[in-house]
C-alpha positions in Angstrom: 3.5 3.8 -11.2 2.0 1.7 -7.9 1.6 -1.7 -6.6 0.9 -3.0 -4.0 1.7 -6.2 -2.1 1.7 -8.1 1.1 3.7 -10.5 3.6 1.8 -12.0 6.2 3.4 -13.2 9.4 0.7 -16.0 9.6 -1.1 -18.6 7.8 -3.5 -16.9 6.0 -6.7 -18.1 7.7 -6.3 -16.2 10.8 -6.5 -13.1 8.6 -10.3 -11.3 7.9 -10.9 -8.3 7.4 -6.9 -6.3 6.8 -6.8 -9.7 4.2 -10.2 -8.6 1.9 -9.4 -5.4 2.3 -5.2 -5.8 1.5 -6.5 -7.5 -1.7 -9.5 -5.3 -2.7 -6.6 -2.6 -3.0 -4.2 -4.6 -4.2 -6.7 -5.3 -7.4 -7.7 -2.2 -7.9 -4.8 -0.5 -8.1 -3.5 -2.7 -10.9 -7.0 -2.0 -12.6 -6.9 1.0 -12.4 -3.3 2.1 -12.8 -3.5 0.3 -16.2 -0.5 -0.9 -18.6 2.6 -0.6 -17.1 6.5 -1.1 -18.3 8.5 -0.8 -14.8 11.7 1.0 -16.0 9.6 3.3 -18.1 9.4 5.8 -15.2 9.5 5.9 -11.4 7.6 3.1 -9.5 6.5 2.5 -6.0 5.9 -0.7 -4.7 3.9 -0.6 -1.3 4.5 -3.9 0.9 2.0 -4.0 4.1 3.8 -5.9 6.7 1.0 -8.0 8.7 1.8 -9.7 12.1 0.0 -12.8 12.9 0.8 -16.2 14.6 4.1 -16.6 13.8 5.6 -13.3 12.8 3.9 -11.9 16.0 6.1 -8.9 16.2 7.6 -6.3 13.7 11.1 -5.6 13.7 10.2 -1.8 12.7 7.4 0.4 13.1 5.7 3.0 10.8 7.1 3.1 7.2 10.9 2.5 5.8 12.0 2.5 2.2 12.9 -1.1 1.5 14.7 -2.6 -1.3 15.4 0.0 -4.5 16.0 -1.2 -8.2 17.6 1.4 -10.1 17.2 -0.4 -13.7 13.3 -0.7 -13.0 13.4 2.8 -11.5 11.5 0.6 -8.3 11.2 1.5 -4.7 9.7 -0.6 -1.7 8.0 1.3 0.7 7.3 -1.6 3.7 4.5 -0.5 5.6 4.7 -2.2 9.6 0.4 -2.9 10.4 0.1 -2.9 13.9 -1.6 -5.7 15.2 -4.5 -3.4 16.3 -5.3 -3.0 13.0 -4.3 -6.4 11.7 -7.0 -7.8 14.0 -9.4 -5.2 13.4 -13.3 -6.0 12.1 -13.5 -1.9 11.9 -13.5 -1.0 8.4 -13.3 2.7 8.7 -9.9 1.8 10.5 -8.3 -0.3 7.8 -9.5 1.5 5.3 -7.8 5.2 6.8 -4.9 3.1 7.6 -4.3 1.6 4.2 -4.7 5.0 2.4 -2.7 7.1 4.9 -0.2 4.5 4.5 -0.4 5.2 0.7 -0.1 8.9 1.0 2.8 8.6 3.3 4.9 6.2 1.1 4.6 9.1 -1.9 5.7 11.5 0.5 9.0 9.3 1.1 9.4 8.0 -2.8 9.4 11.2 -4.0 12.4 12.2 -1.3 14.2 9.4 -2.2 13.8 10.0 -5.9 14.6 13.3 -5.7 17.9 12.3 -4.0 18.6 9.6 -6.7 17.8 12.1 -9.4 14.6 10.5 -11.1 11.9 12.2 -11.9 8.7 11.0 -10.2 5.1 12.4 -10.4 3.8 13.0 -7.2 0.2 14.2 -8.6 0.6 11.5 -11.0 0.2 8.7 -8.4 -2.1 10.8 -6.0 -4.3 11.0 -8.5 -4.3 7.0 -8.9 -4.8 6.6 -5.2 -7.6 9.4 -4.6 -9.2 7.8 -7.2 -8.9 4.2 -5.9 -9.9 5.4 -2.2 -13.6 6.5 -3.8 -14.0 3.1 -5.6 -12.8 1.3 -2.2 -15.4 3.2 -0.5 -17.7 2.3 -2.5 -17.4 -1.2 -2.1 -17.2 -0.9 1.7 -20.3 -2.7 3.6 -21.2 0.1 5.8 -21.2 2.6 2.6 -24.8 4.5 2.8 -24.2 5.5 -1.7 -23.2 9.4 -0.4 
């Protein structure tokens, strides 16, 4: 189904918001996606990329499928944060960025599952992260309860 993961390019203290916010969705996903078998069916693993103090700069921008395990039926998507948004104390920003991020690494599993011929449920995982993004939203501080 989904996970979700992280590599920062920094000790973690010099992370604050992106960090909470990487975690928050990191947690909830595996909440709410529930019990999970990984070679069961198709599975996406989403890896945000964070530059800091001493991975300063990404070799790649944007989104690339990463590693793929064919007996787990797993693909990394590694998502590139720009440093913008890895410095960023503007929630609305992290939180679009996260969730388009999630939306465009479905778009790209289901390609690349189509070319490996494995059937992968596209409304299946939206599903999981529409109903992730109202929870997150939820939790954000600036959320007024509409």
């Amino acid at each position: 189904m989904l996970s979700i993961g992280a590599v920062y390019g920094g000790p973690k203290s010099e992370y604050g918001l992106i960090m909470e916010f990487e975690k928050r969705l990191m947690c909830m996903v595996s909440d709410m996606r529930g019990d999970f078998k990984f070679g069961s069916t198709a599975a996406l693993n989403v890896v945000f990329h964070i530059p800091g103090s001493i991975i300063r700069n990404l070799d790649y921008e944007g989104l690339r499928d990463g590693k793929f395990s064919r007996a787990r039926k797993l693909l990394m998507i590694q998502v590139a944060v720009p440093k913008e948004i890895a410095e960023s104390q503007d929630e609305e920003a992290i939180f679009r960025f996260l969730f388009d991020s999630l939306r465009e690494a479905n778009r790209i599993a289901a390609l690349y599952f189509k070319k490996k011929k494995i059937e992968y449920s596209q409304p299946k995982y939206l599903g999981l992260v529409d109903a992730v993004e109202e929870k997150f939203r939820q939790t954000m501080q600036g959320h007024d309860g509409k």
